[in-house]
C-alpha positions in Angstrom: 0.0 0.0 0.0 1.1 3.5 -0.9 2.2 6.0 2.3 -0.7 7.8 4.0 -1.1 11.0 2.4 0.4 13.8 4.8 -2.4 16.2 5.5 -0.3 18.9 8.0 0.1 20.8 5.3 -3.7 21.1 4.2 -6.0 23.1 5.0 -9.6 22.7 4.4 -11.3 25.7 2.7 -15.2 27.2 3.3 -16.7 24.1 1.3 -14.1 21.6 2.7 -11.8 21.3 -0.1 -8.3 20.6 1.0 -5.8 22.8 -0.2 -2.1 22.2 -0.2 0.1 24.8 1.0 3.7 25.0 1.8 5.1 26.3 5.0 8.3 27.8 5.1 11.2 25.8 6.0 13.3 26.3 8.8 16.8 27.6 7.3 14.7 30.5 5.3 12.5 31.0 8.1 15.7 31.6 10.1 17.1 33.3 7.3 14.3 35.9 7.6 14.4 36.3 11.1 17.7 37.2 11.0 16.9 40.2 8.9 14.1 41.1 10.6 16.6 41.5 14.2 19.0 43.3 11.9 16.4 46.0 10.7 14.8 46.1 14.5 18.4 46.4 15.9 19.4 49.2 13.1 16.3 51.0 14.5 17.2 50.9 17.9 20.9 52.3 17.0 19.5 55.4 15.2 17.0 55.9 18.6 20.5 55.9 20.7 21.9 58.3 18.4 18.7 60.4 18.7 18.6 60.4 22.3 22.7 61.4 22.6 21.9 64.3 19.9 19.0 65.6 22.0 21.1 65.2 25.0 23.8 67.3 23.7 21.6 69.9 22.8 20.1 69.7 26.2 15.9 68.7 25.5 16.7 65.3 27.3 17.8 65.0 31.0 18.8 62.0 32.9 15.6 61.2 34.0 13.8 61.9 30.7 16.6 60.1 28.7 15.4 56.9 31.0 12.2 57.0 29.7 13.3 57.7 26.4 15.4 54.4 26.4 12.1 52.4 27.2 10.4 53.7 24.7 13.3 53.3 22.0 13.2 49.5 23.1 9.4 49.2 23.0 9.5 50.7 19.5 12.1 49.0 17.9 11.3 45.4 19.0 7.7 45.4 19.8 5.7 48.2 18.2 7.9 48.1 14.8 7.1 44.3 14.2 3.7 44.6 15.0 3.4 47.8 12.6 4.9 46.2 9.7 3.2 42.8 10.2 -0.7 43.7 10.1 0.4 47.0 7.6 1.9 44.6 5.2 -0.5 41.9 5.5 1.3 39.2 7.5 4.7 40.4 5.9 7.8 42.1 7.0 11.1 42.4 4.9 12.5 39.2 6.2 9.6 37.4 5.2 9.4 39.1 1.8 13.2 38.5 1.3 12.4 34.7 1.2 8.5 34.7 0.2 6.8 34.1 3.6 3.4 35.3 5.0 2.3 34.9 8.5 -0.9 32.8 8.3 -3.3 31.4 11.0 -3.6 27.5 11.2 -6.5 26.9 9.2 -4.8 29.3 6.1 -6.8 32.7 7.2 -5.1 36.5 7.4 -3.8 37.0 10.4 -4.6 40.5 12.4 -3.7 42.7 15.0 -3.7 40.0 17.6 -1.9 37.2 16.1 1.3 40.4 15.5 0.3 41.3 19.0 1.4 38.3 20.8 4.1 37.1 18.1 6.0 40.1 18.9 5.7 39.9 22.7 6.7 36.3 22.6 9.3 37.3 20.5 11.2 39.6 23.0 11.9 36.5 25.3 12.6 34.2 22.6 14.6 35.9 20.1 15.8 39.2 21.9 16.2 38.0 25.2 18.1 34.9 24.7 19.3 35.8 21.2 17.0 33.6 19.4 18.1 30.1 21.2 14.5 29.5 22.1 13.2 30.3 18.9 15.7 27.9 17.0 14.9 25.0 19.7 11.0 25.6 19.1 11.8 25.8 15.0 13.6 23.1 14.8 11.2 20.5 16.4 7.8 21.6 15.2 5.9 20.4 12.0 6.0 23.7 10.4 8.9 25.3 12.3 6.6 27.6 14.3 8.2 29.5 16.9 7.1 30.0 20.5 5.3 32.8 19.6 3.6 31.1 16.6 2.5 28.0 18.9 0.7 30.5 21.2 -1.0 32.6 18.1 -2.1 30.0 16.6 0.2 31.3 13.4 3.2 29.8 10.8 5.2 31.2 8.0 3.4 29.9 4.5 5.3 30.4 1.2 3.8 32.4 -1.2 7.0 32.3 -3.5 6.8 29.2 -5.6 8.3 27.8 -8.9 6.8 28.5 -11.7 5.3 25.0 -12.6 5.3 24.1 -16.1 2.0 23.1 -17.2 2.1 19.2 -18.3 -1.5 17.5 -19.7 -1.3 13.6 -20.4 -1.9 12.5 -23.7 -3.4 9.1 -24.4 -0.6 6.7 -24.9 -1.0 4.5 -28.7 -1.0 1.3 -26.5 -4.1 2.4 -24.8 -6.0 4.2 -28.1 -8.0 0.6 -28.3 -8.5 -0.2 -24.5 -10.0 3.4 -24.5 -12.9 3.1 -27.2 -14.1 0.0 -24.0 -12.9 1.0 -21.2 -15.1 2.2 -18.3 -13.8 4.3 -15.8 -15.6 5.4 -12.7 -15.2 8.3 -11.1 -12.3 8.3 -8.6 -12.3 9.4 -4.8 -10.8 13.0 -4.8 -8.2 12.4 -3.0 -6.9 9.3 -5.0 -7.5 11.3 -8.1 -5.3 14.1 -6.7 -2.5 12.3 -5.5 -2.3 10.3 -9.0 -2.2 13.9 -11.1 0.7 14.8 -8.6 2.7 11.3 -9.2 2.6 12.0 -12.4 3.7 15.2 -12.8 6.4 14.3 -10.7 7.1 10.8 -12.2 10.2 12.4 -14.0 12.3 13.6 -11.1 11.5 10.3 -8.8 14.3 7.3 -8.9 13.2 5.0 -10.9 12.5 2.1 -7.9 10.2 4.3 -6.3 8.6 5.7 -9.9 7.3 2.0 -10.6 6.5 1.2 -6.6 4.5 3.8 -6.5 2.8 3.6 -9.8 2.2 0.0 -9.1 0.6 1.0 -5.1 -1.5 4.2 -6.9 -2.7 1.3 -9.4 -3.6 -0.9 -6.9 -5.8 1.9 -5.3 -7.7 2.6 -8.7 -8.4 -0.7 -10.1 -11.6 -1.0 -8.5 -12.7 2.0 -10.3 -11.3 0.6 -13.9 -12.4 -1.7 -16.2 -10.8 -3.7 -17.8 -7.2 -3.2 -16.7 -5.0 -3.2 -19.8 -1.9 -5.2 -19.4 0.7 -2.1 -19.8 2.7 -0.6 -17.3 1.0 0.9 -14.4 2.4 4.5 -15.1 1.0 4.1 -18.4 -2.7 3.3 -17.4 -2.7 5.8 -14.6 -2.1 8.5 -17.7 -4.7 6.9 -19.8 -6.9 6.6 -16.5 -6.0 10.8 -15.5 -6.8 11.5 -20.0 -10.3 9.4 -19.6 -11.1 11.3 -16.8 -10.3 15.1 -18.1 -12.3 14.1 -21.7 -15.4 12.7 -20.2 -15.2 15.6 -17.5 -14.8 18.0 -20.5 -17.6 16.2 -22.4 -19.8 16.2 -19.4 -19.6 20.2 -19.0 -20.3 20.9 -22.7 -23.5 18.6 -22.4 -24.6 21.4 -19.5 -23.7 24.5 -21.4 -25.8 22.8 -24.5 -28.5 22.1 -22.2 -28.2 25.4 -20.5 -28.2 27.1 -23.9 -31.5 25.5 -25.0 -33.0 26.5 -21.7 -31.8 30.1 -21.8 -31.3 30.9 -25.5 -28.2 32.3 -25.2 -24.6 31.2 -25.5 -22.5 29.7 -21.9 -19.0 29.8 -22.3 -16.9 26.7 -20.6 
């Protein structure tokens, strides 16, 4: 039997459709912490050199400068985070540096809130102990959530993918007969999913595991098929996937012909 399909990185949409999304992984999600310190730190030095010009010019005191440093350490690490994260829509420059977004768990926009507490976690754990707990709580979660993501309810989800190149199956000649009496039933949605995605990446898989999991995805389908042609199982899974798409296609032109007689005028596909 093929591996259990890995659903922590689905999410199920408002009509329960699971959607695949990627989370960020840990090095670039470290990778854009570490720009995000560097800009909150760069902040922080031009508040010190602030507060030293106004000293010199005499508008801060001693007691005045205290409260001046307070604020230059709330501002730079707490309230600067938190601005740039609900203004640019779970972003900051680390995260656009390596394609992140801060997402809730179930895939929704985050808001004030879920900034509110990452940033207050993320004094003690990045700040405070120069990002040791972060790393420890990174490295040994699913989705490398920090701290303060495990208490928000939050991870980083990329939104910079490869381009993917479009591939559609083509009937293979040694199915062109089978096809013309073959009857194929319509296949659970997640079987049907996870058979597209074999095959479009059939051609980077070693070729042991290419035919194993042909052969297990096969397995899965035949109930659905009839009659199984006696070809590879890579090849019947593309003429099973190119069945599928034409009777689909046919199936939605029957409903625009019937919609057109109904209404009179012309539906697009």
């Amino acid at each position: 039997m093929s591996a259990p399909l890995d659903v922590s990185d689905e999410v199920l949409s408002g009509e329960a459709v699971a959607i695949d999304v990627q989370p960020v992984g840990f090095i670039l999600r470290a990778a854009g912490a570490l720009i995000d310190m560097l800009v909150s730190f760069a902040v922080f030095l031009l508040t010190v050199f602030l507060r030293i010009w106004l000293l010199d010019i005499g508008v801060l005191d001693e007691a005045t400068d205290t409260i001046a440093v307070i604020a230059s350490i709330v501002v730079s690490f707490v309230v600067l985070p938190i601005t740039m994260e609900v203004a640019l829509g779970g972003r900051s420059l680390g995260k656009l540096a390596i394609g992140g977004r801060i997402v809730r768990i179930d895939g929704g926009a985050t808001g004030f809130r879920h900034a509110f507490i990452r940033a207050l976690v993320g004094v003690l754990e990045i700040y405070m102990t120069f990002g040791g707990v972060a790393v420890l709580a990174g490295a040994f979660s699913a989705r490398s959530q920090r701290l303060g993501d495990m208490v928000a309810g939050t991870y980083s989800q990329r939104v910079r993918t490869p381009k993917l190149i479009p591939s559609v199956p083509v009937l293979p000649v040694d199915l062109v007969g089978w096809s013309q009496v073959a009857d194929v039933a319509r296949l659970p949605d997640r079987l049907a999913r996870r058979i597209s995605q074999f095959l479009q990446s059939a051609p980077r898989m070693v070729p042991a595991a290419r035919a194993r999991v042909a052969q297990d995805l096969l397995t899965e389908a035949a109930p659905f098929v009839s009659p199984l042609p006696p070809v590879a199982p890579e090849v019947v899974l593309v003429g099973i996937t190119v069945l599928r798409r034409e009777r689909e296609r046919r199936a939605l032109q029957n409903a625009d012909r019937r919609a057109e007689k109904l209404t009179g005028r012309r539906v697009g596909l």
